[in-house]
C-alpha positions as CSV (number, residue, x, y, z in Angstrom):
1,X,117.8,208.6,317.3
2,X,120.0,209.2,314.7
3,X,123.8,210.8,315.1
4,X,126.4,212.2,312.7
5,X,130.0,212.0,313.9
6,X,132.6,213.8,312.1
7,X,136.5,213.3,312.2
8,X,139.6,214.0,310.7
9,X,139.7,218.2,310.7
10,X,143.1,219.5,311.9
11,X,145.7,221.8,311.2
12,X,147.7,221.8,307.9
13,X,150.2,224.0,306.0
14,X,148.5,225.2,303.1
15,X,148.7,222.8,299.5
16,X,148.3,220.4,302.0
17,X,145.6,217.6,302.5
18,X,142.6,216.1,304.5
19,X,140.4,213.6,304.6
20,X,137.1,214.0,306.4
21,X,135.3,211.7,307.9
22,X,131.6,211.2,308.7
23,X,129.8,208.4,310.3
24,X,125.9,208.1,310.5
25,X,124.2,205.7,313.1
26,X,121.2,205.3,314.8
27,X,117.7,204.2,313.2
28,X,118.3,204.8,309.6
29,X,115.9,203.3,307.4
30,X,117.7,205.1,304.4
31,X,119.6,207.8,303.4
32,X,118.5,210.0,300.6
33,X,121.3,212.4,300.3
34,X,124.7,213.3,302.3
35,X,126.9,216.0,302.6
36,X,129.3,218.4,303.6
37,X,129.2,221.9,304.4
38,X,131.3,224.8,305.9
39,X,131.3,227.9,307.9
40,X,133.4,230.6,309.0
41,X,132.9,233.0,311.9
42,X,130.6,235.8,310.8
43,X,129.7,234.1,307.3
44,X,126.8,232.1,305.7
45,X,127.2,228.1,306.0
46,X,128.6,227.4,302.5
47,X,127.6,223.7,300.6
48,X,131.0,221.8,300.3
49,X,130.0,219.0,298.6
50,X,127.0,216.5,298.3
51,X,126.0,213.1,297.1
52,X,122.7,211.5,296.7
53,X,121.6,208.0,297.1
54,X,122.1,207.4,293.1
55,X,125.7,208.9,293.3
56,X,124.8,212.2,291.6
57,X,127.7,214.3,293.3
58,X,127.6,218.1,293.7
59,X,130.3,220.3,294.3
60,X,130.4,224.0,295.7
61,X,132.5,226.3,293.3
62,X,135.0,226.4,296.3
63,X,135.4,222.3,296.1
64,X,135.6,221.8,292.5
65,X,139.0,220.3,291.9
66,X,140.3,220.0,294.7
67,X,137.9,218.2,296.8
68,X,136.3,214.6,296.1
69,X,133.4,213.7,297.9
70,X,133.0,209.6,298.4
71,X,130.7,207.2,300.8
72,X,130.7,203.3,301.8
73,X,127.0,202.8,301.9
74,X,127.4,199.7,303.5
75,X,128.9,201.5,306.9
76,X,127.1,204.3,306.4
77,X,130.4,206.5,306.1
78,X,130.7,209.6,304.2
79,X,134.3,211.3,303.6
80,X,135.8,214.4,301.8
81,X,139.2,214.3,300.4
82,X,140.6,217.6,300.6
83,X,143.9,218.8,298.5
84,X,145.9,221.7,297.9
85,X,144.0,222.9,300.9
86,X,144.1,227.0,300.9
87,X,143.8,229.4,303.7
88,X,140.5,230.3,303.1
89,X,139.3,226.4,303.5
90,X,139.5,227.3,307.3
91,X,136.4,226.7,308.7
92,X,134.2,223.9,310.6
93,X,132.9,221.5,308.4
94,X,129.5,220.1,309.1
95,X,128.4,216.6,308.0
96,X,124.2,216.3,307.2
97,X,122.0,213.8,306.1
98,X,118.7,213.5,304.3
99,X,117.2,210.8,305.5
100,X,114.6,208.3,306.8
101,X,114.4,207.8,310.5
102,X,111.2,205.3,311.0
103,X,108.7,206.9,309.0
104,X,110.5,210.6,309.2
105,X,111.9,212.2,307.2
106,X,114.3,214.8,308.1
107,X,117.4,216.7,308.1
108,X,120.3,215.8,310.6
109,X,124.0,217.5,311.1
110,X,127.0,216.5,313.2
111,X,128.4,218.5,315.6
112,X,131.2,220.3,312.8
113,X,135.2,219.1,312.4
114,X,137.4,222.3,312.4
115,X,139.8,222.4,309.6
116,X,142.9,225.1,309.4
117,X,144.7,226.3,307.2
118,X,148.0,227.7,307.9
119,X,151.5,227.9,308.3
């Protein structure tokens, strides 16, 4: 079994910051890509940011800037810095990995970090 725990959403003003945390663990063989997305209530899930096993990093139009995606490979940890956070960052974040489980291959999320935005 494989699991994806995320941490660190919250509440902050907005221009504020957060960093977002996700740990993978279980029978990982390896990981091919990771990644964050987003949704809000009543709207499509939205790609945050993503990084692939050679470090090629992808950034939604929303992230670009402001957000910096990062990993230690070694522990398997994925985060996402988040600055000048805006109102319409509020949303639950959702950590996923590409990866190989034993001879699978497949697609695995965490269970979503809310972030808000607000004053």
């Amino acid at each position: 079994q494989v699991q994806l725990v995320e941490s660190g959403g919250g509440l902050v003003q907005p221009g504020g910051s957060l960093r977002l945390s996700c740990v993978a663990s279980g029978n990982i063989v390896s990981i091919n890509a990771m990644g964050w997305y987003r949704r809000v209530s009543g709207k499509q899930r939205e790609l945050v940011a993503s990084i692939t096993r050679y470090g090629t990093i992808n950034y939604g139009d929303s992230a670009r800037g402001r957000f910096t995606i990062s990993r230690d490979i070694s522990k398997a940890i994925l985060y996402l810095q988040m600055n000048s956070l805006e109102p319409d960052d509020a949303a639950v974040y959702y950590c996923y990995a590409d990866l190989w489980s034993g001879a699978d291959r497949g697609n695995y999320w965490g269970q979503g970090t809310q972030v808000t935005v607000s004053s």
